[in-house]
BALUMKE-994953 format. One record per residue (C-alpha): residue in three letters; x, y, z. Coordinates in Angstrom, 1 decimal, m for minus. Layout:
PT:ALA:X:Y:Z
...
This chain:
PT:UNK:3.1:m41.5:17.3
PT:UNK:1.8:m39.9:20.7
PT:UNK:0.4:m41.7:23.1
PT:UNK:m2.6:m41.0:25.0
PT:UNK:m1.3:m39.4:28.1
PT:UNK:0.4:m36.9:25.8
PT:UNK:m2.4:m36.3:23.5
PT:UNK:m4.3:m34.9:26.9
PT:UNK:m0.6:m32.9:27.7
PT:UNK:m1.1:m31.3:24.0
PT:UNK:m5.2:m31.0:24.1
PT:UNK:m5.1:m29.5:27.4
PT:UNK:m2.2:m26.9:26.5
PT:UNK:m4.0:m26.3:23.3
PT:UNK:m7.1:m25.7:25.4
PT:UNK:m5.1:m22.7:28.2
PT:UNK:m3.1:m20.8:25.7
PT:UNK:m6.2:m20.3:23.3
PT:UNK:m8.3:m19.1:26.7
PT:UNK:m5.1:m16.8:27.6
PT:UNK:m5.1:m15.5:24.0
PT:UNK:m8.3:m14.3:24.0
PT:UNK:m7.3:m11.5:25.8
PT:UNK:m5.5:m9.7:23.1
PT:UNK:m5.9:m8.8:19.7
PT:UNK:m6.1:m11.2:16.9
PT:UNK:m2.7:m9.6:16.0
PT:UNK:m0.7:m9.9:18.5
PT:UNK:m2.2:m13.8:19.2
PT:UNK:0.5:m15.5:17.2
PT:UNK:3.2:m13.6:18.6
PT:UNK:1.8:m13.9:22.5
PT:UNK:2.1:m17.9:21.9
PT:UNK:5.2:m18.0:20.3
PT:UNK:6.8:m16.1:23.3
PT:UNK:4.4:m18.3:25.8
PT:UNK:5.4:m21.4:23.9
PT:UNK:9.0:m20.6:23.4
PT:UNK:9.4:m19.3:27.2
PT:UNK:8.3:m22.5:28.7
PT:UNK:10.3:m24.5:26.6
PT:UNK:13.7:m22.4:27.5
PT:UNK:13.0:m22.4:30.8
PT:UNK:14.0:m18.9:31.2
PT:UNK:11.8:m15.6:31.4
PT:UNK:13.7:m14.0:28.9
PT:UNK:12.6:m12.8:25.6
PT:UNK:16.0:m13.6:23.8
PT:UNK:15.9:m16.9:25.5
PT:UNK:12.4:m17.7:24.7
PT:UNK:13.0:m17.2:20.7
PT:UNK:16.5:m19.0:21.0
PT:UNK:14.3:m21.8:21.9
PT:UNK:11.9:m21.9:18.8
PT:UNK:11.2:m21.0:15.2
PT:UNK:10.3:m17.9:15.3
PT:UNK:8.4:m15.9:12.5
PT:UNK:9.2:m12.3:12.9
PT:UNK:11.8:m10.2:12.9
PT:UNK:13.3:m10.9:16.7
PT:UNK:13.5:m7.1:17.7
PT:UNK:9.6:m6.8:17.0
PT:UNK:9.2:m9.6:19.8
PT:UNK:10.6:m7.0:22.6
PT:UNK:8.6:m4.1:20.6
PT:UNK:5.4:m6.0:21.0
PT:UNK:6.5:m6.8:25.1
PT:UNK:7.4:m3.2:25.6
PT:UNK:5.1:m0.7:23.5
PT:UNK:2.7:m3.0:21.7
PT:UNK:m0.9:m2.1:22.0
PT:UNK:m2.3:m4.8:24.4
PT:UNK:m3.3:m4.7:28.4
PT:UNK:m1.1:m6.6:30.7
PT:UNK:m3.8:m6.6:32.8
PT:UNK:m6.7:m8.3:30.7
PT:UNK:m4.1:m11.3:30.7
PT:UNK:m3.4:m11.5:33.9
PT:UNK:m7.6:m11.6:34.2
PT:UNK:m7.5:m14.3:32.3
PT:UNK:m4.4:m16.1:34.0
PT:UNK:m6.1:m16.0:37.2
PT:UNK:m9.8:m17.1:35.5
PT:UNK:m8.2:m20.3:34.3
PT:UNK:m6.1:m20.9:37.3
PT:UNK:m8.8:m20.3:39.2
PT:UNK:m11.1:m23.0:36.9
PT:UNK:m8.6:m25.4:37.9
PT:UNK:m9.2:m25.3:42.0
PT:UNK:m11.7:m27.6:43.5
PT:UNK:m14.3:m25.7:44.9
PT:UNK:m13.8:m24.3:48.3
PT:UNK:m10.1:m24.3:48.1
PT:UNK:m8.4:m21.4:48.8
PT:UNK:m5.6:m20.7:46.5
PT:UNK:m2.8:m18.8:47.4
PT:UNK:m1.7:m15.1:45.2
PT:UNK:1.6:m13.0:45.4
PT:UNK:0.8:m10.0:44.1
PT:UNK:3.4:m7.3:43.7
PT:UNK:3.1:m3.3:42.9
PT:UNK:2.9:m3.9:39.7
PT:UNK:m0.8:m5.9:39.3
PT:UNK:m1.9:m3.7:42.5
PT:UNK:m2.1:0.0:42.0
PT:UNK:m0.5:1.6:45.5
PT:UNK:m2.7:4.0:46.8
PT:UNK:m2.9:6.8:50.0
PT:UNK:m4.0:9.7:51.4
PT:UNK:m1.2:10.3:53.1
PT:UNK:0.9:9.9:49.7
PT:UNK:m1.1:11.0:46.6
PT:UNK:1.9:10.7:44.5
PT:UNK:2.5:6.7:45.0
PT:UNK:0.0:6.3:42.3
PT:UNK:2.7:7.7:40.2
PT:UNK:4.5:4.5:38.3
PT:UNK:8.1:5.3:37.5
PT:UNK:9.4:3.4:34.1
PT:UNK:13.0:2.1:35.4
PT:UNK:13.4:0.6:31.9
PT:UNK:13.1:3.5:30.3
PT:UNK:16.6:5.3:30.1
PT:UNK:18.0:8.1:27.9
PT:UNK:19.3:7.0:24.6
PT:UNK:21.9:8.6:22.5
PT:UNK:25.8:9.4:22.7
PT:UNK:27.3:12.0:25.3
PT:UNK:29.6:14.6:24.0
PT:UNK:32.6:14.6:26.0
PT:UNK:33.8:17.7:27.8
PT:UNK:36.3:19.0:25.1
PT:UNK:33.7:18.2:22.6
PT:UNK:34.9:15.3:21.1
């Protein structure tokens, strides 16, 4: 039986990761929360770790498909992310943001190009040949 003070734990997380999902697809809900659910229960930031930590529903390489390719905006979450942190502020109180090249787009007129966003994860796949063609 829960008590009281964790019925409010369990209402109120019910409450923030149905706000953050509505920022993607009813599709790719389920799978957003299992990764949410499962990350902050591993601890970790990792994928792999995240679903080591739950019961997960789907096959586990469709997890990192869904992460990497799948068809939903990073940045309509991280709208989100900051509406309902931002909910949580007393009024008047300034709240403190990091924000990296990632969430900021770099811009310049001295540098047009640093708009340019270069994939690092993205690496050629395959198998080499080796110089006597073996």
């Amino acid at each position: 039986m829960l008590t009281s003070d964790q019925k409010v734990i369990l209402r109120e997380l019910s409450l923030y990761t149905t706000f953050l999902a509505k920022a993607l697809s009813p599709l790719a809900a389920p799978t957003f929360c299992e990764l949410l659910l499962g990350g902050m229960l591993s601890g970790e930031g990792f994928v792999t770790q995240a679903l080591l930590t739950i019961h997960y529903e789907n096959f586990w390489n469709s997890y990192h498909h869904w992460v990497s390719q799948g068809k939903w905006r990073w940045r309509n979450l991280a709208h989100r992310l900051i509406l309902l942190v931002s909910s949580k502020v007393p009024d008047g109180q300034t709240i403190p943001l990091i924000l990296d090249d990632l969430t900021l787009e770099r811009c310049s007129d001295k540098a047009p190009a640093c708009r340019i966003h270069h994939q690092h994860s993205k690496k050629k796949r395959g198998f080499y040949r080796l110089a006597d063609g073996k």
